[in-house]
matplotlib code that plots the C-alpha trace (Angstrom):
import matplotlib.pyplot as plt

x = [0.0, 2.6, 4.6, 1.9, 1.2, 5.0, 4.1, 1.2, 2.8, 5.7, 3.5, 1.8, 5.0, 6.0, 2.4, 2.8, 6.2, 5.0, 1.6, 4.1, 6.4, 3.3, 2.2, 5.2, 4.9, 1.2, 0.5, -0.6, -3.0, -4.7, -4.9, -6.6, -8.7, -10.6, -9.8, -12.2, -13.9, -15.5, -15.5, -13.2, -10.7, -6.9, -5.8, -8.2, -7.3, -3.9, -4.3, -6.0, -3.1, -5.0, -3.0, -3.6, -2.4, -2.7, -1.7, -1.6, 2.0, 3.3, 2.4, 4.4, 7.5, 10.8, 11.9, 8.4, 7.5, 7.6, 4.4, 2.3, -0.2, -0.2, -1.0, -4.0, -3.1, -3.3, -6.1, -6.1, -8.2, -5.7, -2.8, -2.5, -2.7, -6.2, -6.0, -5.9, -7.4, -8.2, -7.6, -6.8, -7.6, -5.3, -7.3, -5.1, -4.7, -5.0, -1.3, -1.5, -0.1, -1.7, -3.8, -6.1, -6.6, -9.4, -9.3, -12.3, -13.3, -16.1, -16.2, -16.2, -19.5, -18.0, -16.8, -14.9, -12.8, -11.2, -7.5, -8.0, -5.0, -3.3, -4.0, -7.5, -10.6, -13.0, -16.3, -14.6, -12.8, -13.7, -11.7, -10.5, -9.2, -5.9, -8.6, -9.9, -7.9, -8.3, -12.5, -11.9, -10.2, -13.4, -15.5, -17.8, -17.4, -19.0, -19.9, -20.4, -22.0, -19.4, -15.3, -15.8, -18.5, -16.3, -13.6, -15.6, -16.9, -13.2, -13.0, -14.8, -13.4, -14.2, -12.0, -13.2, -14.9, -15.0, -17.0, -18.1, -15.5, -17.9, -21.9, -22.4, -23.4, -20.1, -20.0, -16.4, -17.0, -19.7, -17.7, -15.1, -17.1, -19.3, -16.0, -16.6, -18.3, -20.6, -21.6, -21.8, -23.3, -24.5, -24.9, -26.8, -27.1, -30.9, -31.8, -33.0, -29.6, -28.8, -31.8, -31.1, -27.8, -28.6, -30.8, -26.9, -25.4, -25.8, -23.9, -25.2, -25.6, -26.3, -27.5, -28.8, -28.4, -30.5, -29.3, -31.9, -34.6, -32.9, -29.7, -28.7, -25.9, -24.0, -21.4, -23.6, -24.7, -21.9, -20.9, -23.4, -22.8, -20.9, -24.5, -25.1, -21.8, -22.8, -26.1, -24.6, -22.3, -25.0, -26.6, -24.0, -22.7, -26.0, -25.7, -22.4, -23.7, -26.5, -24.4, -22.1, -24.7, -24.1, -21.8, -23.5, -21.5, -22.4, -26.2, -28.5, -29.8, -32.6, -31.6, -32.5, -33.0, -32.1, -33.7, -32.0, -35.1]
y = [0.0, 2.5, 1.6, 2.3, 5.5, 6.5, 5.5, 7.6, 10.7, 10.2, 9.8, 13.2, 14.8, 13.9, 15.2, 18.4, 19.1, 18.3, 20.8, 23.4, 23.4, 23.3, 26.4, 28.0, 27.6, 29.0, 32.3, 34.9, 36.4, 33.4, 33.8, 37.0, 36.0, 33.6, 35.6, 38.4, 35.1, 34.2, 37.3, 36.3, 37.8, 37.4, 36.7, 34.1, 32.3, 32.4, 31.1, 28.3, 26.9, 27.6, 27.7, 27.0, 24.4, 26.3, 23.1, 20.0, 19.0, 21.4, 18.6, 16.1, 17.5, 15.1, 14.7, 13.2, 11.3, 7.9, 9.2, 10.8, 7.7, 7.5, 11.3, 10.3, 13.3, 10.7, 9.5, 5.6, 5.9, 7.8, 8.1, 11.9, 14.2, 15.3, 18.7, 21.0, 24.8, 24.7, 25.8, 23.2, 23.2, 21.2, 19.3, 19.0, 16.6, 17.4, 18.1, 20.5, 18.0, 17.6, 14.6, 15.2, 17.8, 18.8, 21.2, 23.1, 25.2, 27.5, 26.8, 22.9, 20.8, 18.6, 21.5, 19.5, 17.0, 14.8, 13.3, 9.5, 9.7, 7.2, 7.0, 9.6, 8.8, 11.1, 10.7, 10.4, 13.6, 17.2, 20.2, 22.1, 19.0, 21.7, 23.3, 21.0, 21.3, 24.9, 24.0, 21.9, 24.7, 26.8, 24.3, 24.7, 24.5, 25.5, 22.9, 23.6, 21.8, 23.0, 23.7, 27.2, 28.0, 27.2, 29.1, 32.3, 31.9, 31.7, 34.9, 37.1, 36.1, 32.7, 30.2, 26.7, 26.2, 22.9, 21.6, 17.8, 16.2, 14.4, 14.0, 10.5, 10.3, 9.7, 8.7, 9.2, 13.2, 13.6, 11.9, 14.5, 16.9, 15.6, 16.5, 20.1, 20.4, 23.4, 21.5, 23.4, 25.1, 23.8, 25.7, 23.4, 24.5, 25.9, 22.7, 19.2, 17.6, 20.1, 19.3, 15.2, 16.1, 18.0, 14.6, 13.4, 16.1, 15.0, 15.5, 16.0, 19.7, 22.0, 25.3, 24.8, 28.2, 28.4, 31.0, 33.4, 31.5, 33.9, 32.0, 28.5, 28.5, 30.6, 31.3, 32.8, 34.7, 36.4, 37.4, 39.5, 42.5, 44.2, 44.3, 40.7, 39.9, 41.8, 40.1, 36.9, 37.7, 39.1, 35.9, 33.4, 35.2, 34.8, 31.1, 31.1, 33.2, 30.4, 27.2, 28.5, 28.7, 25.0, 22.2, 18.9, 16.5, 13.8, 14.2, 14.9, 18.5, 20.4, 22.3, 25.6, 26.9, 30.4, 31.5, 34.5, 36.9]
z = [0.0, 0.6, -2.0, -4.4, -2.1, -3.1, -6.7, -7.2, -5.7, -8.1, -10.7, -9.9, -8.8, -12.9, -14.4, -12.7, -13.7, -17.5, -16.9, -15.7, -18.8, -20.8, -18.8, -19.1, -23.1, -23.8, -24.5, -22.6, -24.7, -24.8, -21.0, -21.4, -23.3, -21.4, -18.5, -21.1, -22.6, -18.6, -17.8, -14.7, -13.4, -14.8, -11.4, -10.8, -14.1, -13.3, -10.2, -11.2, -13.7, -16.7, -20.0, -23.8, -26.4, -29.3, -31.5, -30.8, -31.3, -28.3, -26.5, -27.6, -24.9, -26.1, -22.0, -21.5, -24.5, -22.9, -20.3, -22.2, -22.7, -18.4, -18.5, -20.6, -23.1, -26.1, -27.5, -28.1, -31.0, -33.3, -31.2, -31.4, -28.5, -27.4, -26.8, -29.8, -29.6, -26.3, -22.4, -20.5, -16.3, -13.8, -11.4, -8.2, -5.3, -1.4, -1.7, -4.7, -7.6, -10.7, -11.0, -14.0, -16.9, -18.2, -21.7, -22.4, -25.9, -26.4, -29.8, -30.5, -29.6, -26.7, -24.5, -22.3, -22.6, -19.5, -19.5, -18.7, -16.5, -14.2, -10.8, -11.7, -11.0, -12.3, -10.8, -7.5, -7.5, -6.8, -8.8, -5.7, -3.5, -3.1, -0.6, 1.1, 4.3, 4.7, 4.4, 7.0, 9.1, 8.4, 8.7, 5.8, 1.9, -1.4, -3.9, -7.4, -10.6, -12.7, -13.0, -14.7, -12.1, -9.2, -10.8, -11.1, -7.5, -6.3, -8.6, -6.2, -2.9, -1.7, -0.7, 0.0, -3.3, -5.6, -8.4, -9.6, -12.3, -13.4, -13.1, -11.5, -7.6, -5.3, -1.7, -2.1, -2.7, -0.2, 2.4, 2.1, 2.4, 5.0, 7.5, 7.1, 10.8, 9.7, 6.4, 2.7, 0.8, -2.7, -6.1, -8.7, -12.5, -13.4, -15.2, -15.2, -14.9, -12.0, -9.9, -11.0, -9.4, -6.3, -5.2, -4.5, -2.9, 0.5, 4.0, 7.5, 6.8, 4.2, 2.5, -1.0, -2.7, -6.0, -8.7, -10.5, -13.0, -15.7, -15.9, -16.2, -13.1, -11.2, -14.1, -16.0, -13.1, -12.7, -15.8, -16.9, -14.7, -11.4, -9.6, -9.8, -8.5, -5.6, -5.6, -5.6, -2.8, -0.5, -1.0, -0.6, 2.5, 4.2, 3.1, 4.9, 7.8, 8.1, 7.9, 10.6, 13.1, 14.6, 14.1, 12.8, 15.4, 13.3, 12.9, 9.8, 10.2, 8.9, 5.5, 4.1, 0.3, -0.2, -4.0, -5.4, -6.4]

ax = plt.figure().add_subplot(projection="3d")
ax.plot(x, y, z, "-o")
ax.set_aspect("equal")
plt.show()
């Protein structure tokens, strides 16, 4: 067990150094622009590791040729790499390595594509695990439908915030988050797959905080002006406000839904 323990963390250790270089490489206009693109800030973008493969041959880094496959960044159906024209998001580990990547384009029909890397399991893994400890120190955190979502929601000043990788139901996620002693605070998308979804987003405790019938989720939300940034915020810190009120010591607690009007 440890030995695979040691394993895995080189394994990460490796991916990360590979993502940085990669990082290092893209362009920073492209940066701004999804920075522009999301309407999210630059810092925010940069903060989350995001960078662009502009083609997909700057992937194919001679020093790490021979991992590429256990990275999952080529695809086994034409042996090429899988990310071409698009922005690609790190998903980190409690310990801040790269685990997974996920590349996203505003432009092609599947908007997101996963990395089947080693040692990643997708529908067990919540963007944002970097965080987790410090939403255990606060004692509550704020679950998201969607990567870009969370993103902008760490955007505007929160910090325990993390988003499904996936959209099949995990014990493995909710127990994580079921240690947060206050409980969390969850932001479904405005749609039939979001309230499927919320039916699984479970713990002892939580605050389900429902985003304006206008929009779709809380991305969207927020980007279409200063005033509902603030109108978000107002909300979700009387979500927070609420949620910190009592520890759940164990025990399923009553719930409250918060509508933005």
């Amino acid at each position: 067990m440890l030995e695979e323990l040691k394993k895995r963390t080189e394994f990460r250790k490796e991916l990360t150094d590979y993502v940085e270089v990669l990082r290092q490489r893209s362009d920073p206009a492209m940066i701004e622009e999804f920075s522009k693109l999301r309407n999210i800030s630059i810092e925010a973008v940069k903060d989350a590791g995001i960078f662009y493969i502009e083609d997909m041959r700057k992937m194919m880094i001679p020093s790490y040729l021979d991992k590429l496959e256990l990275f999952g960044v080529i695809s086994p159906n034409n042996n090429k790499p899988i990310y071409h024209e698009r922005w690609v998001i790190p998903i980190k580990d409690v310990d801040g390595l790269v685990q997974g990547l996920v590349g996203y384009s505003n432009k092609a029909d599947e908007r997101y594509v996963y990395a089947t890397t080693q040692y990643y399991m997708r529908g067990d893994t919540l963007w944002g695990l970097e965080r987790l400890e410090k939403a255990y120190e606060l004692g509550y955190g704020i679950l998201l439908e969607g990567i870009t979502d969370a993103i902008h929601v760490r955007s505007i000043g929160y910090v325990p915030v993390f988003a499904n990788c996936g959209t099949r139901p995990s014990d493995i996620n909710m127990g994580e988050l079921n240690r947060c002693r206050f409980g969390i605070i969850r932001v479904h998308d405005r749609d039939a797959a979001g309230y499927k979804t919320r039916k699984h987003w479970v713990t002892n405790r939580y605050c389900t905080l429902v985003t304006p019938i206008m929009y779709k989720d809380s991305d969207e939300t927020l980007r279409e002006s200063e005033d509902n940034v603030v109108w978000f915020k107002q909300y979700m810190d009387a979500c927070i406000n609420w949620i910190k009120e009592k520890e759940h010591k164990g025990q399923i607690c009553d719930t409250v839904t918060a509508c933005m009007l």
